[in-house]
ZAMAR-331272 format. One record per residue: residue number from 1; x, y, z of N, C-alpha, C in turn. Coordinates in nm, 3 decimals. Each point is the difference from the previous one (the first is absolute). Layout:
BEGIN
- NUM | X | Y | Z | X | Y | Z | X | Y | Z
...
//
This chain:
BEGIN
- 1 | 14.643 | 12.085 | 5.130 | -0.103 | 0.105 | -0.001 | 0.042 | 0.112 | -0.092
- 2 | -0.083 | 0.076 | -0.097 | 0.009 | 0.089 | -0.092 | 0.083 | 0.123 | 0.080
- 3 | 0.055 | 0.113 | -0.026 | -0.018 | 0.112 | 0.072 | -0.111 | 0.053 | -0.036
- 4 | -0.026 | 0.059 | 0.114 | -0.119 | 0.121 | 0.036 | 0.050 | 0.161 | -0.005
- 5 | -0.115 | 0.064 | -0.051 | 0.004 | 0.156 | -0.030 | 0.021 | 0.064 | 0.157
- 6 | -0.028 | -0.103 | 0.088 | 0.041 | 0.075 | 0.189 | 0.164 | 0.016 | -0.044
- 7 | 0.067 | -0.107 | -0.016 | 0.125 | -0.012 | 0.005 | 0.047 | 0.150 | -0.034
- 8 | -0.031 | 0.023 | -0.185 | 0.047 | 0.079 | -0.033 | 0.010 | 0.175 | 0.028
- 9 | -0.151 | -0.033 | 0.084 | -0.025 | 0.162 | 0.060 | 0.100 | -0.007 | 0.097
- 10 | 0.000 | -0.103 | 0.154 | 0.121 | 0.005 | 0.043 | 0.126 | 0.009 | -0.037
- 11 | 0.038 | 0.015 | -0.085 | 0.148 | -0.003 | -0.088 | 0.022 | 0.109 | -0.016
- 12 | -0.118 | 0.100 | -0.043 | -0.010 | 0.105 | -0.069 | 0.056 | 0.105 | 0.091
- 13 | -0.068 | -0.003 | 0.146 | -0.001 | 0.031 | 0.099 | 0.142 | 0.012 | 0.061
- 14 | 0.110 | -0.119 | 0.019 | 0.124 | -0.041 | 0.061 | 0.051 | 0.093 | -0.123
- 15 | -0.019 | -0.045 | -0.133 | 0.110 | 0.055 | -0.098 | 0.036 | 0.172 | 0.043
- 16 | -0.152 | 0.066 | 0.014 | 0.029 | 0.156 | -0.042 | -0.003 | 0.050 | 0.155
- 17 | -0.063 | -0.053 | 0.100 | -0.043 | 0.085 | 0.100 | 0.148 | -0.080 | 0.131
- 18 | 0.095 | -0.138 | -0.066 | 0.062 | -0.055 | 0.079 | -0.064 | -0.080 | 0.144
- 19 | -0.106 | 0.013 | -0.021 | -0.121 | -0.074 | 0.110 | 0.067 | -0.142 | 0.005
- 20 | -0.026 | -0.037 | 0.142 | 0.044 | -0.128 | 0.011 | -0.115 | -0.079 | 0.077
- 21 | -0.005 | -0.148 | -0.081 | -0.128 | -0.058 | 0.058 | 0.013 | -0.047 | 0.120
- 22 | -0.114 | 0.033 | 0.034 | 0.050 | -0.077 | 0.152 | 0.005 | 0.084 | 0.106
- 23 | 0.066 | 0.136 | -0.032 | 0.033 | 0.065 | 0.119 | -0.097 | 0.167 | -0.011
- 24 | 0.032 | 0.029 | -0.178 | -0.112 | 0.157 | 0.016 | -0.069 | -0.055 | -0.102
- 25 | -0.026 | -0.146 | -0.140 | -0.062 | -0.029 | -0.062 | -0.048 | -0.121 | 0.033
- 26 | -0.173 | 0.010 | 0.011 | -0.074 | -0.142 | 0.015 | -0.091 | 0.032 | -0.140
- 27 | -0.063 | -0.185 | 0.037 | -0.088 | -0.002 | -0.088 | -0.123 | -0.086 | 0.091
- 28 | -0.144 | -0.025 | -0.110 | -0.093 | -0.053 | 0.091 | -0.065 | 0.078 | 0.135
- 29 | -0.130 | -0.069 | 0.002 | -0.040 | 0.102 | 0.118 | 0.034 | 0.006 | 0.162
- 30 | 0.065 | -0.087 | 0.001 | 0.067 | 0.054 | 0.173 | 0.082 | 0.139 | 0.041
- 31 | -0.022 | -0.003 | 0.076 | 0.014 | 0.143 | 0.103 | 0.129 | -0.036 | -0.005
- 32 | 0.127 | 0.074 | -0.064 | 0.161 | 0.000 | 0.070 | 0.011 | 0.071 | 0.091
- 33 | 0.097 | -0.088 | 0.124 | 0.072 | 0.072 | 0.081 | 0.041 | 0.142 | -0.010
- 34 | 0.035 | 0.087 | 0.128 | 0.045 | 0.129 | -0.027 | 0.116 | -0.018 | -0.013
- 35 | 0.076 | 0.098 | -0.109 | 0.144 | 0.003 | -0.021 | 0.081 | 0.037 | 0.071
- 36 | 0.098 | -0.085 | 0.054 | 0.093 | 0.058 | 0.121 | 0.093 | 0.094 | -0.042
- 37 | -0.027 | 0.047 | -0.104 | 0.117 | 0.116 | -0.032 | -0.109 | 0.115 | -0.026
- 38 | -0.102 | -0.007 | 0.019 | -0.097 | 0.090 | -0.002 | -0.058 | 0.027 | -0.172
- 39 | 0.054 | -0.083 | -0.090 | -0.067 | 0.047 | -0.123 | -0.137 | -0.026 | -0.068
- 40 | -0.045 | 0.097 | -0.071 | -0.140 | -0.057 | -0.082 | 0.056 | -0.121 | -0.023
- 41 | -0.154 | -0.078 | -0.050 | 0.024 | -0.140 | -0.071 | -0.127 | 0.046 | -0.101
- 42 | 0.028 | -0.104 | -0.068 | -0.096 | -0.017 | -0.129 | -0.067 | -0.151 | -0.028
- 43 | -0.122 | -0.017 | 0.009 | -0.074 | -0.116 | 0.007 | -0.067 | -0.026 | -0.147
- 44 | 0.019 | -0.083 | -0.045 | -0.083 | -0.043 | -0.161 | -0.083 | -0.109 | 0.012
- 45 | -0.129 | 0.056 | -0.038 | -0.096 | -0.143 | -0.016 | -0.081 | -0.007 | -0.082
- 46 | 0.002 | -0.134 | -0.063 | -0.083 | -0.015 | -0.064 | -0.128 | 0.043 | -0.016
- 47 | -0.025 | 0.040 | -0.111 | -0.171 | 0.100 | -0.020 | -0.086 | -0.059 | -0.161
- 48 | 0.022 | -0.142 | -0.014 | -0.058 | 0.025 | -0.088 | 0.046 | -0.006 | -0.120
- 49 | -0.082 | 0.045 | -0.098 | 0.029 | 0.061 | -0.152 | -0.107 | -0.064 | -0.092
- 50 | 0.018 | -0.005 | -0.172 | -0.103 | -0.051 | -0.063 | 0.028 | -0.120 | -0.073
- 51 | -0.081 | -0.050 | -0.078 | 0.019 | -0.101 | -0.080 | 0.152 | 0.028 | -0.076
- 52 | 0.035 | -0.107 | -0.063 | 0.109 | 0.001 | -0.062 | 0.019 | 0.052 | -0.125
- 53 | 0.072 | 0.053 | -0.094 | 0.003 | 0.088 | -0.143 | 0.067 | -0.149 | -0.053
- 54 | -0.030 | 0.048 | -0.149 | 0.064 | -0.117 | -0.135 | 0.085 | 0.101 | -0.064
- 55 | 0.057 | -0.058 | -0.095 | 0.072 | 0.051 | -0.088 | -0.055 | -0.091 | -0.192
- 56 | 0.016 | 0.013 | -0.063 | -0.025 | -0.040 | -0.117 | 0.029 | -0.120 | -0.046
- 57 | 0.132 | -0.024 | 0.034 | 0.020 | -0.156 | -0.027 | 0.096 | -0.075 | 0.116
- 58 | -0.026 | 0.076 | 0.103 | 0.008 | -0.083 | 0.127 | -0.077 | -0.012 | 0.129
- 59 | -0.145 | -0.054 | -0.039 | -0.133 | -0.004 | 0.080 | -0.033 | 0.099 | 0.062
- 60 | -0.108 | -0.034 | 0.072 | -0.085 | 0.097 | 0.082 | 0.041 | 0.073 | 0.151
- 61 | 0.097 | -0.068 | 0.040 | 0.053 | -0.002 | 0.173 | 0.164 | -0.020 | 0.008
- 62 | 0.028 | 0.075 | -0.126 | 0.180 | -0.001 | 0.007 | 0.045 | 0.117 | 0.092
- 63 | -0.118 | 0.087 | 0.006 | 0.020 | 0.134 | 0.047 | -0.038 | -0.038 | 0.150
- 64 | 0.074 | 0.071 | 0.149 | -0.069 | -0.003 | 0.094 | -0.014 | 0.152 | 0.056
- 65 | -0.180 | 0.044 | 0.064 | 0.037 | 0.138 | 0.037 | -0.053 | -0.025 | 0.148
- 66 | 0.085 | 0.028 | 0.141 | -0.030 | -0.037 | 0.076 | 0.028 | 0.217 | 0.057
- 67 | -0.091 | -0.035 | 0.122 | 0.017 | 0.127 | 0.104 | 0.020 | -0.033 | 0.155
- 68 | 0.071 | 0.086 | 0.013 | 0.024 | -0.019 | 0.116 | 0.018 | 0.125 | 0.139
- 69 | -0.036 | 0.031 | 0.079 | 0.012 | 0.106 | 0.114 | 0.142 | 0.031 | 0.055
- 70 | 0.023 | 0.062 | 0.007 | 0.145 | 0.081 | 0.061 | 0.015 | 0.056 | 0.093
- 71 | 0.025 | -0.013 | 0.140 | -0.050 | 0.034 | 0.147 | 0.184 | 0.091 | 0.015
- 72 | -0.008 | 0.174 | 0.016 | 0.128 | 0.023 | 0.119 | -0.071 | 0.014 | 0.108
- 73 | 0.069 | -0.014 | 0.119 | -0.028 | -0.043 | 0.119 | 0.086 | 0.042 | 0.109
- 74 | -0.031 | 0.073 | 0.090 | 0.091 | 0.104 | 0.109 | -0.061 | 0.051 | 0.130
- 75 | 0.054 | 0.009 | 0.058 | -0.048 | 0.092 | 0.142 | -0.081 | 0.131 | -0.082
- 76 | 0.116 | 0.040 | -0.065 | 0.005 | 0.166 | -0.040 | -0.059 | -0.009 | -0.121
- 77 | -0.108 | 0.082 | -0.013 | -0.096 | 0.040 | -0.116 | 0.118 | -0.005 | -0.104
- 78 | 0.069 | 0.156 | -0.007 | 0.041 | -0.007 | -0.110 | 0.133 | -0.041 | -0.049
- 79 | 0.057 | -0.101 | 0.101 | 0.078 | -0.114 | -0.050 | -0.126 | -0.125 | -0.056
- 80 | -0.062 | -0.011 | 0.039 | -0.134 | -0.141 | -0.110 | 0.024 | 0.046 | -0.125
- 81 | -0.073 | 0.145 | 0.023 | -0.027 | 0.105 | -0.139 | 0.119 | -0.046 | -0.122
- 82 | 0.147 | 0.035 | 0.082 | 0.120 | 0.021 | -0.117 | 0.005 | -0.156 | -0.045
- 83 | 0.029 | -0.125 | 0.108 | -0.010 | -0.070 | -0.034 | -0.079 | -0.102 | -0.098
- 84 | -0.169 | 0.027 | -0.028 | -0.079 | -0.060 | -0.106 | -0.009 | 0.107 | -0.113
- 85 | 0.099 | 0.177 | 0.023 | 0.015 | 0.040 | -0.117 | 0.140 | -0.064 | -0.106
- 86 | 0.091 | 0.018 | 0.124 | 0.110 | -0.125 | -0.108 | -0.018 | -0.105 | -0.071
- 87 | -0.079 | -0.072 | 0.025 | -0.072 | -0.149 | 0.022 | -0.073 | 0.027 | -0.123
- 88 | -0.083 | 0.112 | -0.017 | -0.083 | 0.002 | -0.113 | 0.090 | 0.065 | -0.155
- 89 | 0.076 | 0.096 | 0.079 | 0.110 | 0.040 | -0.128 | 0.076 | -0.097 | -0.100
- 90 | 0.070 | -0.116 | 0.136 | 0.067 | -0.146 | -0.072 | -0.081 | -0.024 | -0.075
- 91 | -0.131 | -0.061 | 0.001 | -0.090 | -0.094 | -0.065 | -0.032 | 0.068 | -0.114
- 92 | 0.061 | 0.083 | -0.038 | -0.030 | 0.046 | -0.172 | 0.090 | -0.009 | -0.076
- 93 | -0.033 | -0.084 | -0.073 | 0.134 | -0.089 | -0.089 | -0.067 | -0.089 | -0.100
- 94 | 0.055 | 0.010 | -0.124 | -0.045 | -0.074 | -0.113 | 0.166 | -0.072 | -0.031
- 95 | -0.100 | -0.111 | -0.061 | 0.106 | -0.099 | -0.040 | 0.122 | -0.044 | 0.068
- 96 | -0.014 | -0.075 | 0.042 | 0.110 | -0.075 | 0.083 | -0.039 | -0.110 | 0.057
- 97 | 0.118 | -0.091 | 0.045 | 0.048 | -0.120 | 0.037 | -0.054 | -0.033 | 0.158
- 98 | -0.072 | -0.045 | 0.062 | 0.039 | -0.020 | 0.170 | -0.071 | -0.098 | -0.018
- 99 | 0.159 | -0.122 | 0.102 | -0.067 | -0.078 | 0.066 | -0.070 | -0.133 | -0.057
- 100 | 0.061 | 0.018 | -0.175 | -0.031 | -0.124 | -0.104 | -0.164 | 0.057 | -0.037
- 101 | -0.012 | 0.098 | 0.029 | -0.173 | 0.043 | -0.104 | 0.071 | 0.177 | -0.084
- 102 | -0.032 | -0.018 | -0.123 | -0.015 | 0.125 | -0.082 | -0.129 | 0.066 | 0.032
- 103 | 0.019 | 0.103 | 0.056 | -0.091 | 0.076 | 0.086 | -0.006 | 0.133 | -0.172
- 104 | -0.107 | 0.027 | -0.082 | -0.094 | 0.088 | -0.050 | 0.037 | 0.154 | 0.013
- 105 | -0.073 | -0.033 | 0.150 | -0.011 | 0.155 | 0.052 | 0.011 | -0.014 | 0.168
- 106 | 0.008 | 0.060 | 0.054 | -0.003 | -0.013 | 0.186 | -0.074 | 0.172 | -0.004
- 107 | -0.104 | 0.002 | 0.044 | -0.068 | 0.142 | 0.008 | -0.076 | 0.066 | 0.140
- 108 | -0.019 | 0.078 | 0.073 | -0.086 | 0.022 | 0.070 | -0.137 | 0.044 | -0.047
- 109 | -0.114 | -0.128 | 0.078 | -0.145 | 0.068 | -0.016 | -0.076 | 0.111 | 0.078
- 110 | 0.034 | -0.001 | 0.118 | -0.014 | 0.137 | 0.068 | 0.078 | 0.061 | 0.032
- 111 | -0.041 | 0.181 | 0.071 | 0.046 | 0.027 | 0.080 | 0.042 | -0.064 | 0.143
- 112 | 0.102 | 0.088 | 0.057 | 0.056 | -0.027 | 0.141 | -0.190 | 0.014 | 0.110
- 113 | -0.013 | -0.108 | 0.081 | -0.134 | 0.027 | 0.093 | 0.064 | -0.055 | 0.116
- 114 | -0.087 | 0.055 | 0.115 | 0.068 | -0.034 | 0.152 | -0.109 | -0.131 | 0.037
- 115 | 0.046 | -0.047 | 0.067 | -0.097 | -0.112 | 0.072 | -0.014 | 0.007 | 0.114
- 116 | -0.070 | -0.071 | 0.095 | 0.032 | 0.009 | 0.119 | 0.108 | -0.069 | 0.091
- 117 | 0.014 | 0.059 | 0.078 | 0.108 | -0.041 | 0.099 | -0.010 | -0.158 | 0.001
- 118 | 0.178 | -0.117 | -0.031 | -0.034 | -0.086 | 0.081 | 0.002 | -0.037 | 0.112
- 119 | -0.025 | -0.136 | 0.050 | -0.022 | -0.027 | 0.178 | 0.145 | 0.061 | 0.045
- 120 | 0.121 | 0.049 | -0.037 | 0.106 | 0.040 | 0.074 | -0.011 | 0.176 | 0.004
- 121 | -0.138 | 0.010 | -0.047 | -0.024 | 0.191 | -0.007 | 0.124 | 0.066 | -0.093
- 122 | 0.060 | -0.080 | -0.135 | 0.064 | 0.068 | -0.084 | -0.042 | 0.047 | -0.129
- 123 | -0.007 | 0.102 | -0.009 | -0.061 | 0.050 | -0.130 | 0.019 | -0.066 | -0.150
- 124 | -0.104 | -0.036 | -0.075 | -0.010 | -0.062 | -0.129 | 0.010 | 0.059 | -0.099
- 125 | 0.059 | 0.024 | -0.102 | -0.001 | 0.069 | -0.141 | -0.007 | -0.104 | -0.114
- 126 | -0.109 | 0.017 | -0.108 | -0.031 | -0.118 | -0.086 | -0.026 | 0.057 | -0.148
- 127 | 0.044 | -0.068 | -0.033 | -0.035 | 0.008 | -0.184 | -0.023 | -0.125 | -0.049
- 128 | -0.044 | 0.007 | -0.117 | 0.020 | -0.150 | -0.063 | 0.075 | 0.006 | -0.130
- 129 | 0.043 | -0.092 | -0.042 | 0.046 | -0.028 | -0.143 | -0.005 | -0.142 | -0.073
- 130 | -0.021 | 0.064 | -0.157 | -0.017 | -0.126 | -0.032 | 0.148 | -0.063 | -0.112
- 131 | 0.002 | -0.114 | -0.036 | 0.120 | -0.036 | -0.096 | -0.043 | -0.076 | -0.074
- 132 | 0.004 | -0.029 | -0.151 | 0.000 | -0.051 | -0.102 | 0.120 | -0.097 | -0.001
- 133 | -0.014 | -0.136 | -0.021 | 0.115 | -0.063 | -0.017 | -0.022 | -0.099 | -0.034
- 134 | 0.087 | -0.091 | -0.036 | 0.031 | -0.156 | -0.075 | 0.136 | -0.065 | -0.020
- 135 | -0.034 | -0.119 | 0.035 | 0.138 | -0.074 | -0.036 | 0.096 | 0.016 | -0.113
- 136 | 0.136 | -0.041 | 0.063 | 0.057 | 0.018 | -0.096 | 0.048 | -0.129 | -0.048
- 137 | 0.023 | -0.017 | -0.146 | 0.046 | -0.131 | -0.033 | 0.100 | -0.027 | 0.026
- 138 | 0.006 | -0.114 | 0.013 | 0.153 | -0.061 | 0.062 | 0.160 | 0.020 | -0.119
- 139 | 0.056 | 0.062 | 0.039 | 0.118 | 0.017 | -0.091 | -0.030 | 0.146 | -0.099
- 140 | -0.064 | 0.079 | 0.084 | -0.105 | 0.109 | -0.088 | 0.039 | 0.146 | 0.104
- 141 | -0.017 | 0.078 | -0.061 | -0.010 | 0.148 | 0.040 | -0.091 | 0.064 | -0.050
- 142 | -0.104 | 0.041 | 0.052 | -0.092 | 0.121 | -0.039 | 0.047 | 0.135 | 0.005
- 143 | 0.055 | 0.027 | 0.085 | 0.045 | 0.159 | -0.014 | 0.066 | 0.049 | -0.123
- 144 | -0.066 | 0.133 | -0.010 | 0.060 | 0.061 | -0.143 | 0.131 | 0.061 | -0.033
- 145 | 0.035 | -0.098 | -0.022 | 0.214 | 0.065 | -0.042 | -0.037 | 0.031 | -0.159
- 146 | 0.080 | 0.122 | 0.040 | 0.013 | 0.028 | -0.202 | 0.085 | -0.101 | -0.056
- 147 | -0.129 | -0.004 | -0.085 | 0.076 | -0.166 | -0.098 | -0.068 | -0.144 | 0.036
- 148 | -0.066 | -0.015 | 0.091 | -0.045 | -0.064 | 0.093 | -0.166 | -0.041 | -0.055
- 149 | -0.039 | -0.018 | -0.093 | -0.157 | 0.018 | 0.011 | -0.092 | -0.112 | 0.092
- 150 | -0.095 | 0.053 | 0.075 | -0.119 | -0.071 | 0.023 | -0.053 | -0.124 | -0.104
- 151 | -0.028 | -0.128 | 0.061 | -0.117 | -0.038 | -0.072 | -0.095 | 0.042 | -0.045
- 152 | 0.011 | 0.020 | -0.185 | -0.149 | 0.066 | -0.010 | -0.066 | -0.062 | -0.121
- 153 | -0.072 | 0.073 | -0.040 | -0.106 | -0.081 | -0.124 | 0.060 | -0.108 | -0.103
- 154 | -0.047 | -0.042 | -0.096 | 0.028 | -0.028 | -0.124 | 0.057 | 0.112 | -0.068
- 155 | 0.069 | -0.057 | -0.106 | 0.056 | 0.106 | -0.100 | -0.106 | 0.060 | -0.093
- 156 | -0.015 | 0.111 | -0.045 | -0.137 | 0.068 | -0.029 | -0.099 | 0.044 | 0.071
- 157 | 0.024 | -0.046 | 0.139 | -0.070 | 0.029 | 0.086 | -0.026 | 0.123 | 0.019
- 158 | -0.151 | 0.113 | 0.073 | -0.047 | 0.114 | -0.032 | 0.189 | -0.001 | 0.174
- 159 | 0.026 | 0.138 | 0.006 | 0.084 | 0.003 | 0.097 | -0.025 | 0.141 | 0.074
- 160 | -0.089 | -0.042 | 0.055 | -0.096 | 0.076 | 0.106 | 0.011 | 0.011 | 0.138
- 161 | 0.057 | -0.101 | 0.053 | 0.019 | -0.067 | 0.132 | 0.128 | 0.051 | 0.062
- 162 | 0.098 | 0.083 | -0.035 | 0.107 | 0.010 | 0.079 | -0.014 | 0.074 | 0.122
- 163 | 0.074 | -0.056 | 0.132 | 0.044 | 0.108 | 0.127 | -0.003 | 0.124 | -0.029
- 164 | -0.078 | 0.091 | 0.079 | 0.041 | 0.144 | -0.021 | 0.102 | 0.061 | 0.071
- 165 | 0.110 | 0.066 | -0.032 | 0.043 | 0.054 | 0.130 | -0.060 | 0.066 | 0.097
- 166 | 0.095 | -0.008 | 0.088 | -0.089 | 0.094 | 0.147 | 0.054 | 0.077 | 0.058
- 167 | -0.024 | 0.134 | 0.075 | 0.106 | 0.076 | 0.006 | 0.088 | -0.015 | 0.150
- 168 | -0.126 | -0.142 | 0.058 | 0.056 | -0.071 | 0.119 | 0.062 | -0.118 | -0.025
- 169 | 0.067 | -0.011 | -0.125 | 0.069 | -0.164 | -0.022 | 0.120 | -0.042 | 0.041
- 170 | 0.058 | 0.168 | 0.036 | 0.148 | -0.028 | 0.110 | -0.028 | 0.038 | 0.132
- 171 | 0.024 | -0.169 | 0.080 | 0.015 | 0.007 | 0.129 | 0.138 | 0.091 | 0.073
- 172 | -0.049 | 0.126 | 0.048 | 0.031 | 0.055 | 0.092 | -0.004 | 0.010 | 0.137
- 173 | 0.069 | 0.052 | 0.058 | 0.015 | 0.022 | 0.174 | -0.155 | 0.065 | 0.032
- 174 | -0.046 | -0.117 | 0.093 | -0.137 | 0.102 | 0.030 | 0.002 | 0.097 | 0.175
- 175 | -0.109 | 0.057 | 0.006 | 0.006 | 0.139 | 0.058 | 0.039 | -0.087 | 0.153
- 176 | 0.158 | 0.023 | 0.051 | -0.012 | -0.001 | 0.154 | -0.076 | 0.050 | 0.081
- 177 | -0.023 | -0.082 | 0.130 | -0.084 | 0.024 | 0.065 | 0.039 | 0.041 | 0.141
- 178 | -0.005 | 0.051 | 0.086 | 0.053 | -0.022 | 0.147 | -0.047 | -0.125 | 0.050
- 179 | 0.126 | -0.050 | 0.022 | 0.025 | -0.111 | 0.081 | -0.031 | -0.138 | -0.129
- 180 | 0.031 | 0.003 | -0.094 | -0.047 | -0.089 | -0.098 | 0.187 | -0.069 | -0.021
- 181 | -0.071 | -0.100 | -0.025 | 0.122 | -0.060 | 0.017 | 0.031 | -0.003 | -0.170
- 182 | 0.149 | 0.117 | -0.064 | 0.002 | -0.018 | -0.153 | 0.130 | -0.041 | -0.001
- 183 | 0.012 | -0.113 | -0.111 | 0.158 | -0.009 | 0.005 | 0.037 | 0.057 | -0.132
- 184 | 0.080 | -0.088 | -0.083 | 0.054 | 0.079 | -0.122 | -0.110 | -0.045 | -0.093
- 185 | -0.003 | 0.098 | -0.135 | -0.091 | 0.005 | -0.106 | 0.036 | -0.108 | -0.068
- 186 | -0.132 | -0.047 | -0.034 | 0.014 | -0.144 | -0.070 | 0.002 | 0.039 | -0.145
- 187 | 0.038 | -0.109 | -0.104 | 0.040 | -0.003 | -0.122 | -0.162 | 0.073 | -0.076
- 188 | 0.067 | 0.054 | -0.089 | -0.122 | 0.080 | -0.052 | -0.025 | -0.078 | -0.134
- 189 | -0.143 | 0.000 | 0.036 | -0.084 | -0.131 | -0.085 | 0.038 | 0.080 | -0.162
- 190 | -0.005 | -0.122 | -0.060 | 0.025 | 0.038 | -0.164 | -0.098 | 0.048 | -0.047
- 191 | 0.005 | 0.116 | -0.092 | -0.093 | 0.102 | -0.048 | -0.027 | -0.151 | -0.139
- 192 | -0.116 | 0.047 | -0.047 | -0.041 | -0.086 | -0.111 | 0.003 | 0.045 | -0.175
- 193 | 0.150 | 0.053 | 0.022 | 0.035 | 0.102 | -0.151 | 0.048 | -0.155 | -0.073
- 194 | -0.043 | 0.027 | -0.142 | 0.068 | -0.097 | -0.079 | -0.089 | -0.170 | -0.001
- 195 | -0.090 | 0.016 | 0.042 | -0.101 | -0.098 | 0.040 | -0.032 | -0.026 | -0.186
- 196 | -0.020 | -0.133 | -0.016 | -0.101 | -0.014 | -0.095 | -0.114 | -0.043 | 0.026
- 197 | -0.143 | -0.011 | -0.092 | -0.119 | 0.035 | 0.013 | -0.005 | -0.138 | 0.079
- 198 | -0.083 | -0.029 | 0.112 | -0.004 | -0.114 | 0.063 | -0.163 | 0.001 | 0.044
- 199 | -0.075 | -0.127 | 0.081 | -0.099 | 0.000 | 0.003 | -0.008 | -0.013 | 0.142
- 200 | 0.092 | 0.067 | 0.058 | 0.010 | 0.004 | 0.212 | -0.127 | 0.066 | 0.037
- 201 | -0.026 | 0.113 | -0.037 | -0.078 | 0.073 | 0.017 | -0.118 | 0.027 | -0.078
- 202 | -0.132 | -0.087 | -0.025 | -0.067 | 0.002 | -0.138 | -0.103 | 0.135 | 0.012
- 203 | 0.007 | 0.063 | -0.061 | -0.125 | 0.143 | -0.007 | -0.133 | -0.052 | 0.053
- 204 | -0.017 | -0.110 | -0.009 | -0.130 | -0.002 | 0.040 | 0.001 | -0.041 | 0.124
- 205 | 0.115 | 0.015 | 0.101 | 0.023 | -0.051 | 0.173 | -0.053 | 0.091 | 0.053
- 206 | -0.160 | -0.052 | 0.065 | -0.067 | 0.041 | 0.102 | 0.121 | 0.053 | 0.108
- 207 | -0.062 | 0.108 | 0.069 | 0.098 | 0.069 | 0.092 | -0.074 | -0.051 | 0.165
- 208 | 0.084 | -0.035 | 0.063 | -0.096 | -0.061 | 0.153 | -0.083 | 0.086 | 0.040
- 209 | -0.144 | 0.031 | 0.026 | -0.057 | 0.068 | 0.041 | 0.011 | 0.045 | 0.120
- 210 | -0.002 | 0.145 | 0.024 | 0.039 | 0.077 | 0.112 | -0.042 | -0.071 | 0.079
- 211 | 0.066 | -0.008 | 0.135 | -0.023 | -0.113 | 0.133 | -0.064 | 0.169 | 0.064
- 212 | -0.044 | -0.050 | 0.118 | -0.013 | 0.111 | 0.138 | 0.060 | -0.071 | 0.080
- 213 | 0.091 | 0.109 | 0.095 | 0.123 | -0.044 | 0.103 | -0.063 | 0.002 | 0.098
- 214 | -0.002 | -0.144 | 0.066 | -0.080 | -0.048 | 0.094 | 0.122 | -0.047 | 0.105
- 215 | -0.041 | -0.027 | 0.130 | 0.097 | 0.026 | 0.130 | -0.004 | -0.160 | -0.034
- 216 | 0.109 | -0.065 | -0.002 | 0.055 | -0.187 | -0.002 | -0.008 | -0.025 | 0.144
- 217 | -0.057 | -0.090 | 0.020 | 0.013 | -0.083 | 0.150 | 0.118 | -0.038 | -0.024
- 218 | 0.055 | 0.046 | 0.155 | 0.165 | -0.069 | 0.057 | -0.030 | -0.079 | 0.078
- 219 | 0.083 | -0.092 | 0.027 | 0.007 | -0.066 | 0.106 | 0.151 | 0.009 | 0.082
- 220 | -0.005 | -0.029 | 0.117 | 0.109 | 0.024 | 0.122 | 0.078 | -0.106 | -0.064
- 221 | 0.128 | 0.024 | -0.007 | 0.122 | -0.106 | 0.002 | -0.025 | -0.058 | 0.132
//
């Protein structure tokens, strides 16, 4: 099976926030257990996204842009709160590696919104985000090391197409939360200095159209 852009948001998640699956990180729509150490958890589910982007001379659907919902989750309001604000801080990151997919961009589409209570009466905090991503070739690196160039055009080619930097392209420690479970700061994603002109990102990539953050059916574990 390919990897999936879930994987890599989960990754994203363990790397910077030290979340561990299973115990304060799920995925999919079931209801997790309450944490016996009392901490937020963070729930990711699938939401979606749009058709697939091309690149110039590697088809129409090399690109994948998927979205997905971001649930913190707590007794305490504003432990949910800190928790899907960390959650949303991680997920801003350009260029990088997770999980065997070269992930674009990792961005948030909304603001932080509350939902309603689930069946255990614990408060919901939700955003969504979306990620740009695509395989990587086998024996291949996409990420931008100086010196390192991207696959890109022909020679003569107009060179229009390069990564922009971002002033979120180094993964940092995101905002603790009470009761959030953070361990140590994960490796800070490679800034995209020294890139040559590549066709990852083509100017003419439709941007996913704004979603509205709608409450995901859970279901009970």
């Amino acid at each position: 099976m390919e990897p999936q852009p879930l994987g890599g948001i989960l990754q994203r998640l363990v790397d910077v926030l030290g979340a561990e699956e299973g115990a304060d990180l799920f995925n999919g729509p079931a209801i997790p257990p309450p944490n016996e150490q009392g901490l937020a958890q963070i729930t990711v589910i699938t939401y979606g996204g749009s058709a697939p982007g091309g690149t110039h001379n590697e088809g129409l659907s090399v690109l994948r842009r998927s979205t997905f919902q971001v649930i913190g989750r707590h007794e305490d309001y504003d432990v949910a709160y800190a928790a899907a604000e960390a959650a949303r801080e991680a997920l801003i990151v350009t260029d990088i590696e997770l999980r065997g997919l070269y992930f674009l961009r990792i961005s948030p589409r909304t603001e932080l919104a509350d939902l309603p209570l689930d069946p255990q009466r614990r408060v919901r905090v939700a955003f969504s985000v979306e990620a740009v991503s695509r395989l990587i070739p086998a024996g291949a690196s996409l990420k931008g090391r100086p010196g390192q160039a991207l696959p890109g055009p022909p020679a003569g080619a107009e060179a229009g197409n390069a990564p922009q930097a971002s002033e979120h392209g180094a993964g940092g420690a995101a905002l603790p939360g009470p009761g959030l479970s953070l361990g140590a700061e994960g490796p800070a994603a490679p800034g995209p200095a020294g890139l040559a002109p590549a066709e990852a990102a083509p100017a003419d990539l439709q941007r996913v159209a704004d979603i509205q953050l709608e409450p995901v059916e859970e279901t009970q574990r």
